[in-house]
C-alpha positions as a Python dict, from the first residue, in 0.01 Angstrom:
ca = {
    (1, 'X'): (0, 0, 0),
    (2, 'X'): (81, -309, -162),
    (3, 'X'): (-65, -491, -520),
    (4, 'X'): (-73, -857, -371),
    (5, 'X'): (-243, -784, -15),
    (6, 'X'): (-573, -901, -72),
    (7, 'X'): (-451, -1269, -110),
    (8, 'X'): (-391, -1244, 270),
    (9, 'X'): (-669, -1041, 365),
    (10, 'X'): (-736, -1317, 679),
    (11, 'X'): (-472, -1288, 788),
    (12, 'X'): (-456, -886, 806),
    (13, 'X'): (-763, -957, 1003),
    (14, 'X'): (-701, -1196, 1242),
    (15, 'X'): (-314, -1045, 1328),
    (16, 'X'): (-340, -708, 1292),
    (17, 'X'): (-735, -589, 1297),
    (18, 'X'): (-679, -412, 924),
    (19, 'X'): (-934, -421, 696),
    (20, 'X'): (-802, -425, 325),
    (21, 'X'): (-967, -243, 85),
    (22, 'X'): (-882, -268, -348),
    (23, 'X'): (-838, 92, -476),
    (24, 'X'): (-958, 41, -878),
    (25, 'X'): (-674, 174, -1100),
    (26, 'X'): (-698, 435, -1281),
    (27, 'X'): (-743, 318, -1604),
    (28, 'X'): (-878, 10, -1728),
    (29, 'X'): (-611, -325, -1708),
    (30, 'X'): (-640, -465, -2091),
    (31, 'X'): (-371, -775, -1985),
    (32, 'X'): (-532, -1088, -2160),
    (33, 'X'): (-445, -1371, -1923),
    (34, 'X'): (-461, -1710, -2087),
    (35, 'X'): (-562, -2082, -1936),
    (36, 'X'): (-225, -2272, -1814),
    (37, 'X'): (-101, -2515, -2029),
    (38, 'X'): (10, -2855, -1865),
    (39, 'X'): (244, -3094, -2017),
    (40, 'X'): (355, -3417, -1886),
    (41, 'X'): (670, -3397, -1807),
    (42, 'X'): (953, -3130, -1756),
    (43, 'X'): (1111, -3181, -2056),
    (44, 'X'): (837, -3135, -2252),
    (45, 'X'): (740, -2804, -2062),
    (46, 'X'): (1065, -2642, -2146),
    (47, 'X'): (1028, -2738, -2514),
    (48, 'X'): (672, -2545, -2491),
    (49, 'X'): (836, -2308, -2278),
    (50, 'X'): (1175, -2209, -2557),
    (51, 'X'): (908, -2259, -2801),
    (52, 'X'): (703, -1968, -2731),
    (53, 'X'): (986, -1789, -2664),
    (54, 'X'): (1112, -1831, -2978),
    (55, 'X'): (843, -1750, -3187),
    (56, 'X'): (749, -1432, -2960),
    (57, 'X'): (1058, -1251, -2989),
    (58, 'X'): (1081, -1325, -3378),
    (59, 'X'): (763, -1092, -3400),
    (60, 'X'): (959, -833, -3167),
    (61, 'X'): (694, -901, -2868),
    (62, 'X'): (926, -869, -2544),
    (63, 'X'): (883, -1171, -2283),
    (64, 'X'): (964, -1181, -1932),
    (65, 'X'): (989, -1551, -1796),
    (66, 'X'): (913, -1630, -1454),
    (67, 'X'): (1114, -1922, -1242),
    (68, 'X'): (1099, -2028, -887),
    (69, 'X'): (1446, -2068, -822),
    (70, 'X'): (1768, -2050, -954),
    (71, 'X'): (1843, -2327, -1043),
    (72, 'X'): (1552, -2350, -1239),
    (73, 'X'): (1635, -2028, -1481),
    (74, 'X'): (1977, -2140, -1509),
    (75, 'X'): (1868, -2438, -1650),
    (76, 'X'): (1636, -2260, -1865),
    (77, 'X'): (1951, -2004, -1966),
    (78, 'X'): (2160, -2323, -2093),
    (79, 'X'): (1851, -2435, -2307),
    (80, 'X'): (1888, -2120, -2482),
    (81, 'X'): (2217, -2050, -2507),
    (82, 'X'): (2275, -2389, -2657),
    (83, 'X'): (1993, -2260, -2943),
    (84, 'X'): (2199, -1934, -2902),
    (85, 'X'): (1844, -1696, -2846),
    (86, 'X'): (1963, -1333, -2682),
    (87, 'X'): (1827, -1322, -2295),
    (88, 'X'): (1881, -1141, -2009),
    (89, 'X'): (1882, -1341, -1672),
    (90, 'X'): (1784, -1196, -1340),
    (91, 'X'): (1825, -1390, -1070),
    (92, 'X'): (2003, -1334, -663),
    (93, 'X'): (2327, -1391, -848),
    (94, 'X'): (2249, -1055, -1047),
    (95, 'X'): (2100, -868, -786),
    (96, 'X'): (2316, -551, -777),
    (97, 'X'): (2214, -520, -1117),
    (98, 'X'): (1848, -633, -1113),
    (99, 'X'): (1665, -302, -1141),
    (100, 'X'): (1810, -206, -1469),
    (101, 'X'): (1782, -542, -1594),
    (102, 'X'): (1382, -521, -1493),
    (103, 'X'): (1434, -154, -1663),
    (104, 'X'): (1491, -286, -1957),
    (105, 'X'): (1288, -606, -1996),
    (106, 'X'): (1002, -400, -2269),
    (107, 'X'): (1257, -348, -2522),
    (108, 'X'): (1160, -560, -2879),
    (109, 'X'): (1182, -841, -2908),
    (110, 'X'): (1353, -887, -2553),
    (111, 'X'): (1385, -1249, -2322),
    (112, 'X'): (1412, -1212, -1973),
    (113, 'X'): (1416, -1452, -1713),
    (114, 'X'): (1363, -1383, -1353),
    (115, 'X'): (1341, -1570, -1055),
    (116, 'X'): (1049, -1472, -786),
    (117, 'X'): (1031, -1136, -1004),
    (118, 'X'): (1269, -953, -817),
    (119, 'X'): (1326, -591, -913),
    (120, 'X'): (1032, -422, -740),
    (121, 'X'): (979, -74, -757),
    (122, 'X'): (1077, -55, -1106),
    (123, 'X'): (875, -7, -1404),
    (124, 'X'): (892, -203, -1720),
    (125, 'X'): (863, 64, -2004),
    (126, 'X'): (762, -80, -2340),
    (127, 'X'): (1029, 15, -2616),
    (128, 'X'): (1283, 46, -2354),
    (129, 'X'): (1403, 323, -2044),
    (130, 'X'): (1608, 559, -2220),
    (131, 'X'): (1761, 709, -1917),
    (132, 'X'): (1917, 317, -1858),
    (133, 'X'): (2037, 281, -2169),
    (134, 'X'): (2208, 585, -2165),
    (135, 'X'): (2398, 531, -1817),
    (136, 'X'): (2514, 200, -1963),
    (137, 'X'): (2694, 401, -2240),
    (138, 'X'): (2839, 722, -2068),
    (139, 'X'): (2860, 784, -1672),
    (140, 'X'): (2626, 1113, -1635),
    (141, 'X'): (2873, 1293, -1322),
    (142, 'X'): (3136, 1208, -1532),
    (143, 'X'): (3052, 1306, -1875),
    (144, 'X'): (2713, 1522, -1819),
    (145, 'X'): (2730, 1666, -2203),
    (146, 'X'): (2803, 1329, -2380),
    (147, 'X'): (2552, 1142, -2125),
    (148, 'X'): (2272, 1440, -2244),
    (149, 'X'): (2374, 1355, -2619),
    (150, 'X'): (2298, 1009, -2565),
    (151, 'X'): (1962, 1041, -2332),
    (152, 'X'): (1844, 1237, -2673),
    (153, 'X'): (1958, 938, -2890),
    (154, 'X'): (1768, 714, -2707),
    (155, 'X'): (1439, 895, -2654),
    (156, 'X'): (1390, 878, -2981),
    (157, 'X'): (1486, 517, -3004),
    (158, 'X'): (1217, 409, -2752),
    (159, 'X'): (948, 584, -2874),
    (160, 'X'): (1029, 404, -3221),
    (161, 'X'): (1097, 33, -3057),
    (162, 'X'): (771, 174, -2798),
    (163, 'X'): (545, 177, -3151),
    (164, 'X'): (617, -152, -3256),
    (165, 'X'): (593, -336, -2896),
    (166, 'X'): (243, -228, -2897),
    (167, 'X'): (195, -350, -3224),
    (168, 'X'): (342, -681, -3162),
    (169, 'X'): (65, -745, -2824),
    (170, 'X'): (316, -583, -2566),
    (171, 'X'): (498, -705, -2247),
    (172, 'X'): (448, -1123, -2242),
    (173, 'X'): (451, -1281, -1919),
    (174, 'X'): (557, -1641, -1906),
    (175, 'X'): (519, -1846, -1577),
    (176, 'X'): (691, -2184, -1618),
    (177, 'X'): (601, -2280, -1247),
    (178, 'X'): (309, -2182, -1010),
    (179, 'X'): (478, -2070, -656),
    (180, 'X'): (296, -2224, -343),
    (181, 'X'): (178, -1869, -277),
    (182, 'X'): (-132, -1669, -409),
    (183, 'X'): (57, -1361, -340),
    (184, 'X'): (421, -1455, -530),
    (185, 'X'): (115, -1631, -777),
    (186, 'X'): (-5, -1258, -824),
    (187, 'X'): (354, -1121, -881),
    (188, 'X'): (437, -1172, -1220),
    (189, 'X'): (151, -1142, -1443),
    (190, 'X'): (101, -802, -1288),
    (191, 'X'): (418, -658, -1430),
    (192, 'X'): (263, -632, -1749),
    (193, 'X'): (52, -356, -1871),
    (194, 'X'): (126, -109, -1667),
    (195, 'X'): (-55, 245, -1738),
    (196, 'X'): (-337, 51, -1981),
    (197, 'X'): (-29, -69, -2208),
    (198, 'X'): (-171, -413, -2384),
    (199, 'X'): (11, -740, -2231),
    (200, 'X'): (-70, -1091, -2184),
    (201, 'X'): (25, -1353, -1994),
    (202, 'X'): (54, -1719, -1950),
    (203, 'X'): (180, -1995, -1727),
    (204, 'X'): (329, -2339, -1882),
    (205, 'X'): (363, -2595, -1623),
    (206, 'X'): (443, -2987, -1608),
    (207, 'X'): (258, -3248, -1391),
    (208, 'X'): (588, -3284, -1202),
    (209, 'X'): (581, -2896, -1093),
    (210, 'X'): (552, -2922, -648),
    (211, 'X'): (198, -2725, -620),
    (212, 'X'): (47, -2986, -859),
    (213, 'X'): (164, -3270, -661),
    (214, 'X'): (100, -3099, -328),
    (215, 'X'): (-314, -2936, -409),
    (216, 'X'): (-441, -3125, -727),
    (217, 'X'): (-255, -3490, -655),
    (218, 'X'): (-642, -3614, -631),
    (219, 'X'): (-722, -3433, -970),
    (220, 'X'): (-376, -3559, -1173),
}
């Protein structure tokens, strides 16, 4: 079972002889994806891109930015550090540490940038995951009675930070390129609202970004 499969349903076909067939979830998806915005050039697209940011997290609404490489979210990480906005980066440079970071990324008011969303197989909990947060703080085979203290603590720190994600609109996805693949395409808006949580999404790109050049260079 996989969530991006049906991009490459021909191919499923024609190598293997499987059919693929999409299993509804369980409960309605309430993610409002928005049009793609496309400025000229680079630099203006990572104006847009700490822009949004910016005036996201002031409201406390948590946003996960997606790169295609490395190099592109460390150039996005010295944009904000020089404007000195809080983020998280997780990138193959991270990578021993990239499911906690991923953990983590539905805390308020939160930035996060990823590269090729890695992580997978971990949830994004709005407000936080309180078992994380505690391990960061006290090691639980160490200190079992301490690390139960603080698991306590911050339960009832997520559900409060939880109540006031959902107010804000939820988990924000922000593309700032559009991968050559459908199925990486597919990757990152997903990661937003999970269980019927409320989420939206939204991919800023620049008339220099590769898959422009290389499938709409008629259209530009």
């Amino acid at each position: 079972m996989t969530g991006t499969a049906k991009t490459e349903e021909d191919e499923f076909i024609k190598i293997y002889d499987m059919e693929v067939l999409v299993v509804p979830t369980n409960r309605d998806m309430i993610r409002k994806d928005h049009p793609d915005v496309i400025y000229k050039t680079k630099d203006a697209k990572l104006r847009a891109v700490v822009r949004d940011i910016v005036e996201l997290s002031e409201i406390g609404q948590p946003v996960l930015v997606g790169t295609v490489s490395v190099e592109s979210s460390e150039e996005l990480r010295a944009r904000l550090k020089r404007m000195d906005i809080p983020h998280t980066v997780l990138n193959a440079k991270y990578h021993e540490q990239e499911a906690e970071i991923v953990a983590q990324a539905g805390q308020e008011g939160q930035v996060t940038i990823a590269t090729n969303m890695a992580g997978r197989g971990t949830d994004i909990v709005l407000g936080g995951n309180p078992e994380g947060l505690a391990r960061s703080e006290v090691d639980p085979g160490k200190e079992p009675e301490q690390y139960t203290q603080a698991l306590a603590r911050y339960k009832a720190k997520c559900v409060e930070e939880r109540e006031k994600v959902l107010a804000a609109g939820g988990l924000h996805i922000l593309g700032t390129e559009r991968p050559a693949s459908p199925r990486l395409d597919n990757q990152l808006p997903v990661r937003s609202c999970r269980h019927a949580d409320p989420g939206s999404s939204r991919f800023i790109l620049s008339l220099a970004a590769d898959t422009l050049r290389l499938f709409a260079a008629a259209r530009l």
